[in-house]
C-alpha positions as CSV (number, residue, x, y, z in Angstrom):
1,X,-26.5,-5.2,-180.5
2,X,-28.9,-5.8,-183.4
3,X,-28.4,-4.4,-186.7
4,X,-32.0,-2.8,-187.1
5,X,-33.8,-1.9,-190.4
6,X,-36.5,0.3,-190.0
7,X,-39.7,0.9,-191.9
8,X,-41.2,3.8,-190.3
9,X,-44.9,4.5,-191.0
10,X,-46.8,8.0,-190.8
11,X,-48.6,11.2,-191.9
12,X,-48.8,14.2,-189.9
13,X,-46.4,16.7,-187.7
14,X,-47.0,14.8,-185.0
15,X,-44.9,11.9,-186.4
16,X,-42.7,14.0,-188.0
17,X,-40.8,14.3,-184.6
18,X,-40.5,10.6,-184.1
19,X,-39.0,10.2,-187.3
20,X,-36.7,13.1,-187.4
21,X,-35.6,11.4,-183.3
22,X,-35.4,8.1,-185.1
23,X,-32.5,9.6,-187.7
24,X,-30.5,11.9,-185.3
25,X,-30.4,9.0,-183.2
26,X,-28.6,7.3,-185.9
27,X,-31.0,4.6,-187.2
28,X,-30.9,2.6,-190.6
29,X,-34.5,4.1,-191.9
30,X,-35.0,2.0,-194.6
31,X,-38.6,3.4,-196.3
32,X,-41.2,4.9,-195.0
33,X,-44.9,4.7,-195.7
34,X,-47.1,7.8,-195.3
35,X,-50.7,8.6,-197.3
36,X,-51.1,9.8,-200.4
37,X,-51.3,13.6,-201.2
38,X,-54.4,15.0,-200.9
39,X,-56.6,17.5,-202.2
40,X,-56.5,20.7,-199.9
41,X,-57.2,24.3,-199.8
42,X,-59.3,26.5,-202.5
43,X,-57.4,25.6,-205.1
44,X,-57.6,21.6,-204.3
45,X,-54.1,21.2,-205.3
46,X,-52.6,18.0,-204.1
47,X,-50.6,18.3,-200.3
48,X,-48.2,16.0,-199.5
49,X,-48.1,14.8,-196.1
50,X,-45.5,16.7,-193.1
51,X,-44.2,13.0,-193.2
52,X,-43.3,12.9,-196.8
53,X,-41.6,16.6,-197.1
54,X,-39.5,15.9,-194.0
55,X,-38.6,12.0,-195.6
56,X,-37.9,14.0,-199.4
57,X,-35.5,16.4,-197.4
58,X,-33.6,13.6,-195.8
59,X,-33.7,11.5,-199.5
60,X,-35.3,8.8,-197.5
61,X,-37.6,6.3,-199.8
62,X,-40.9,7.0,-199.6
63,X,-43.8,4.9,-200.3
64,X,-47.5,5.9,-200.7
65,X,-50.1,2.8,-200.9
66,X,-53.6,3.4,-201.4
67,X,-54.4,0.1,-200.3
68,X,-52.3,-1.7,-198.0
69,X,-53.5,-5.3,-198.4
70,X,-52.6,-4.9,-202.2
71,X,-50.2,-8.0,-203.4
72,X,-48.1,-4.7,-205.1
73,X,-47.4,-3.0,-201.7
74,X,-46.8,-6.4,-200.4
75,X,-43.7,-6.7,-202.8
76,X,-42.3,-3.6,-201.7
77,X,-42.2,-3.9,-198.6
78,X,-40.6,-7.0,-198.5
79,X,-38.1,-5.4,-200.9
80,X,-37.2,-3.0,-198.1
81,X,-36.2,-6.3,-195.7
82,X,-37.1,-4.4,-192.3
83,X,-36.8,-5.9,-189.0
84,X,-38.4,-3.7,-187.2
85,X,-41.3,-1.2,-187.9
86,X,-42.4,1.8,-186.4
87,X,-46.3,3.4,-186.2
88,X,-47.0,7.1,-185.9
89,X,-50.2,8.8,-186.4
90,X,-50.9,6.1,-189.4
91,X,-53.9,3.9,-190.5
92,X,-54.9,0.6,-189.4
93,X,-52.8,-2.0,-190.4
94,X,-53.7,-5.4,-192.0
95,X,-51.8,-8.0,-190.0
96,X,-49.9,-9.0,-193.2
97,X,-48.1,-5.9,-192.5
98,X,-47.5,-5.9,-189.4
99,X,-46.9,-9.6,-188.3
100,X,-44.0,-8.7,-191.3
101,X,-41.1,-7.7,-189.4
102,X,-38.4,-10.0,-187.3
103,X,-38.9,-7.7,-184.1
104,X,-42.1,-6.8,-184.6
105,X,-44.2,-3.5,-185.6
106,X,-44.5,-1.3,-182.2
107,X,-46.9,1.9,-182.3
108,X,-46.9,5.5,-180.6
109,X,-50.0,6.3,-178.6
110,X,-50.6,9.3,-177.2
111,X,-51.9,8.0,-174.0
112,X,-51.3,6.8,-171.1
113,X,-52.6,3.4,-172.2
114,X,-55.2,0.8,-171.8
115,X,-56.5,4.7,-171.1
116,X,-57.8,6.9,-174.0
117,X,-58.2,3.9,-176.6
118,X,-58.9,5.5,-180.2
119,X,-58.8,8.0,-183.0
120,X,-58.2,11.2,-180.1
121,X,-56.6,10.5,-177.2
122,X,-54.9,14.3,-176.7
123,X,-58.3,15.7,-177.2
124,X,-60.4,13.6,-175.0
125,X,-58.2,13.7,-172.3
126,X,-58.4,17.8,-172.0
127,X,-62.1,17.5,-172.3
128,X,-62.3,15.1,-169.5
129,X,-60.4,17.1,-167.4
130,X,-57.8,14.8,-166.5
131,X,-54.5,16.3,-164.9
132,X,-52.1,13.8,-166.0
133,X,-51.4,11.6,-169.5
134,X,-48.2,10.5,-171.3
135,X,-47.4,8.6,-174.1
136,X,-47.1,4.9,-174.8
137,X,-45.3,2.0,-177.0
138,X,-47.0,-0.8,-177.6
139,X,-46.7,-4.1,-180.1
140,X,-49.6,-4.2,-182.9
141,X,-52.1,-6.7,-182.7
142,X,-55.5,-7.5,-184.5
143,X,-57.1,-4.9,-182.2
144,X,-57.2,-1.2,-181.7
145,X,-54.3,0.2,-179.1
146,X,-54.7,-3.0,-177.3
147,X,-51.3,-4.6,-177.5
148,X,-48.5,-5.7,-175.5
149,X,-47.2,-2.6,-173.8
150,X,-43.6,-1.5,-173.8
151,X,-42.8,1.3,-172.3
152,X,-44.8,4.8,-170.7
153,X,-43.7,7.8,-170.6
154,X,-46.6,10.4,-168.0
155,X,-46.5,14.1,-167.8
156,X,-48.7,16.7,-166.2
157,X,-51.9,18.2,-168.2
158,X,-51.8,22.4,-167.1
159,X,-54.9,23.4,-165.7
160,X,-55.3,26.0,-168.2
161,X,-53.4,24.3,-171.3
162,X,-55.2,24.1,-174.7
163,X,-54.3,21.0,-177.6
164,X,-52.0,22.4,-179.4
165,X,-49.7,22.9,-176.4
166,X,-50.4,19.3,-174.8
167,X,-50.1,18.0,-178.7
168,X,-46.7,19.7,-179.0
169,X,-45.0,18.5,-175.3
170,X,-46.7,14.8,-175.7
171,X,-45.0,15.1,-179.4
172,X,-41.3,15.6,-178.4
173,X,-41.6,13.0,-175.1
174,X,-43.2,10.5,-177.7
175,X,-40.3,10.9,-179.7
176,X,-37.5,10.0,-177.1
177,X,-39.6,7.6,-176.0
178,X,-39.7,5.7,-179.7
179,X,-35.8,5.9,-179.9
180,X,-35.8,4.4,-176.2
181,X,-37.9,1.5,-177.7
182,X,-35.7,1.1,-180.6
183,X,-32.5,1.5,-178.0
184,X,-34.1,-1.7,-176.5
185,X,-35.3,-4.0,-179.4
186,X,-31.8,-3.1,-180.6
187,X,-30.2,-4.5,-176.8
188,X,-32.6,-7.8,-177.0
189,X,-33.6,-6.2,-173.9
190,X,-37.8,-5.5,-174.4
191,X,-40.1,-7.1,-171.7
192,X,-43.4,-6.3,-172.8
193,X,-46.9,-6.8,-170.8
194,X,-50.2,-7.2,-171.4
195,X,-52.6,-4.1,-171.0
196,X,-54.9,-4.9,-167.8
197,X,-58.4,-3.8,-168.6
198,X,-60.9,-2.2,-165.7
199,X,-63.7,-0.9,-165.5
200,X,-62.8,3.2,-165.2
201,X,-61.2,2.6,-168.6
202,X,-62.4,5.5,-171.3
203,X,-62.1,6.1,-174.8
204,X,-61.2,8.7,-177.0
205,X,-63.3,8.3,-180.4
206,X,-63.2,10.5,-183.5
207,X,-64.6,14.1,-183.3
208,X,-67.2,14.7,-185.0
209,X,-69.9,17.4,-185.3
210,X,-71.8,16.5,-182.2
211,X,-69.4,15.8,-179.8
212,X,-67.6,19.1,-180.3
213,X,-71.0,21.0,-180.0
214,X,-71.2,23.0,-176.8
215,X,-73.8,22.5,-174.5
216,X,-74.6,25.5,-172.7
217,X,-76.6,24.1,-170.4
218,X,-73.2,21.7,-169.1
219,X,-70.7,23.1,-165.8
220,X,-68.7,25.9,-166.5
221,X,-65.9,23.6,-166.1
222,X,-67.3,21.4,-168.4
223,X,-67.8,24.0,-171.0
224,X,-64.3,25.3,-170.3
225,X,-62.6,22.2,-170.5
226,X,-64.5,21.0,-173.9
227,X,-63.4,24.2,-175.8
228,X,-59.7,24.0,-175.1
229,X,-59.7,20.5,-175.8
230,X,-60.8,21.4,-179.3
231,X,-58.4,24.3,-179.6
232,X,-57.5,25.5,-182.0
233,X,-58.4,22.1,-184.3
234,X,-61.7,21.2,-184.7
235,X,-62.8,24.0,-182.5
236,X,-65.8,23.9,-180.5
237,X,-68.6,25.5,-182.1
238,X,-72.2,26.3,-181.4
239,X,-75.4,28.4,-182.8
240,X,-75.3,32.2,-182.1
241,X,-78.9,33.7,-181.7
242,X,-78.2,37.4,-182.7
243,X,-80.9,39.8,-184.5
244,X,-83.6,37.7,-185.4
245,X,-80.6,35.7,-187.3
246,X,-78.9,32.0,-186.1
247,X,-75.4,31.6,-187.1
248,X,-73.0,28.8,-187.0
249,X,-69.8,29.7,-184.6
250,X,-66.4,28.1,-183.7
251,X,-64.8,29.3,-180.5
252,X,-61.2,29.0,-179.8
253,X,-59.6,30.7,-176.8
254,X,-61.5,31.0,-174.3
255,X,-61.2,31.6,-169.9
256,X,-63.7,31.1,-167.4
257,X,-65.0,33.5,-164.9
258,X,-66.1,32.0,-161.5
259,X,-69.1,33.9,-160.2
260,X,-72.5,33.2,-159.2
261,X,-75.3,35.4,-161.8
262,X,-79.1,34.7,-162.6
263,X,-78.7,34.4,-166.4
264,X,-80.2,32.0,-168.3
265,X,-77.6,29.3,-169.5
266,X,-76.1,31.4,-173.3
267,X,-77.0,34.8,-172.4
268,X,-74.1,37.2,-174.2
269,X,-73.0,40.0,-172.5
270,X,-70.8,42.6,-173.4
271,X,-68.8,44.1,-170.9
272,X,-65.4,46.4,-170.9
273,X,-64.9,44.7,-174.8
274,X,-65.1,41.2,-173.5
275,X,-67.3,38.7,-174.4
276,X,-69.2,36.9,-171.8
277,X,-71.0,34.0,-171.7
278,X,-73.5,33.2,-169.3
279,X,-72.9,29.2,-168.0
280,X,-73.6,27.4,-164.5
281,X,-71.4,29.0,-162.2
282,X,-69.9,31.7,-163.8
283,X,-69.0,33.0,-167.3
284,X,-66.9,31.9,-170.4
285,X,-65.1,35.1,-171.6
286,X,-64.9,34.3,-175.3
287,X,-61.5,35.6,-176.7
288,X,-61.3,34.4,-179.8
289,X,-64.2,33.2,-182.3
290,X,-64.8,32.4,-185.7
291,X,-68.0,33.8,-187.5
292,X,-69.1,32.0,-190.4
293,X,-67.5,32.7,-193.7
294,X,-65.0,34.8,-191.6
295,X,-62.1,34.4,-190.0
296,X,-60.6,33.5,-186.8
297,X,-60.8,37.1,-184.8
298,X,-59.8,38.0,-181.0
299,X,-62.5,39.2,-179.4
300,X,-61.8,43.0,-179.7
301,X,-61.6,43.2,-183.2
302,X,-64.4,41.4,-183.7
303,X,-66.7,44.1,-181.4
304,X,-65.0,47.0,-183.5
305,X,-67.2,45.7,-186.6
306,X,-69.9,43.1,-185.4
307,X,-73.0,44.3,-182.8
308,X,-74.3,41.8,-180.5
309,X,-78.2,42.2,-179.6
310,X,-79.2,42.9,-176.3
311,X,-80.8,39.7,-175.8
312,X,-78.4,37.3,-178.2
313,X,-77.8,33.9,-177.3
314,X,-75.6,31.3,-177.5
315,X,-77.3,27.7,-177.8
């Protein structure tokens, strides 16, 4: 059995878990390495990462480089002597850093890899529709989520599931899968593979402010399946044509109403204090939705205080 030191290297919740597996599982955590606080909220006071509260509550050392390829972070690292390092939700790593270790640097992808390649794997895979994913363990390389494969972990995507709920699940199997990884660098016993690329292979690039814009105009399913993969973080959003006045809206929960109508693509309807939108196929009933400079609000009390035109429009 190998004695491992481990560097463990991440920001948010998500690698919070992996971490926290990493320690109850009885690991020698050595450092970890998380970003820098950051400005946030009204205020812009500086927020520490979910990483670095959980590492300050277990006295763990924690180290916050700016730059990674600086000759300063260089130095401590080495001073930390890991064997072994482990990725979470973290940045790109030079290959000084990662090519560091004895056993290697291995990383947790939320994917079931070479599928979903990239910045938003949980996401994308909602918005494609797919009924399936999982996590992976893989070895770093020069490339993005391309290397050597260790182990896979798959699990079902519900047909009405949202990303904070596939987020959460994939986060607690990702972390017994990193401590099964560990488990087997420590036992000598890793046999890793090479990802086999194909053709059917898709991505999952960063969101940004046109591919989380509904189209109206797209399936119902489509529609549907695009606003719970962005729930509840970005959110979808789209323009609301309502008075004579265009406004910017995010929309969070949401169902979908199978039934055929002769609405044009947008129309809003009001019915029984639900909001309906008019798509190809059938409806989305808007249940909760964010006006601008407002907050998030179901849909009821948002029609207590807010009139919809007859003819408003989502576009």
């Amino acid at each position: 059995m190998k004695d491992l030191r481990v560097v463990f290297m991440g920001t948010p919740e998500f690698a919070v878990a992996s971490l926290e597996a990493i320690i109850n599982a009885g690991y020698n955590v050595v450092g970890v390495i998380t970003a820098p606080d950051r400005p946030a909220g009204r205020g812009r006071k500086l927020r520490e990462s979910a990483v670095k509260t959980y590492s300050k509550s277990k006295d763990l050392k924690v180290l916050q480089p700016t730059n990674l390829k600086s000759e300063d972070f260089q130095k401590e690292l080495e001073s930390l002597n890991p064997n072994v390092q482990v990725v979470v939700a973290f940045r790109m790593l030079p290959k000084s850093v990662w090519n560091f270790p004895e056993y290697g640097t291995f990383n947790l992808h939320a994917s079931l890899l070479p599928q979903y390649r990239g910045a938003a794997p949980i996401n994308w895979a909602i918005i494609n529709g797919e009924e399936k994913t999982g996590v992976s363990t893989f070895f770093l390389d020069e490339k993005i989520d391309t290397g050597a494969m260790i182990l896979q972990q798959e699990i079902n995507i519900n047909k009405d599931e949202n990303l904070e709920s596939l987020h959460d699940r994939l986060m607690k199997t990702g972390s017994k899968l990193v401590v099964k990884t560990l488990d087997k660098i420590a036992k000598g016993e890793v046999e890793s593979r090479a990802q086999l690329d194909s053709s059917d292979l898709r991505d999952a690039p960063k969101l940004t402010r046109d591919n989380t814009k509904i189209d109206w105009n797209n399936s119902l399913d489509n529609i549907y399946n695009l606003i719970r993969g962005l729930n509840p973080y970005p959110a979808a959003w789209c323009y609301l044509d309502n008075f004579s006045e265009e406004m910017q809206v995010k929309i969070y929960d949401v169902e979908k109403l199978n039934r055929e109508h002769h609405l044009p693509n947008g129309t809003v309807t009001i019915v029984d204090n639900k909001i309906k939108v008019a798509a190809i196929g059938g409806y989305i009933i808007v249940k909760e939705i964010q006006l601008p400079g407002k907050r998030k609000m179901d849909a009821k009390s948002l029609l207590n205080g807010f009139d919809f035109a007859p003819e408003a429009k989502m576009r």
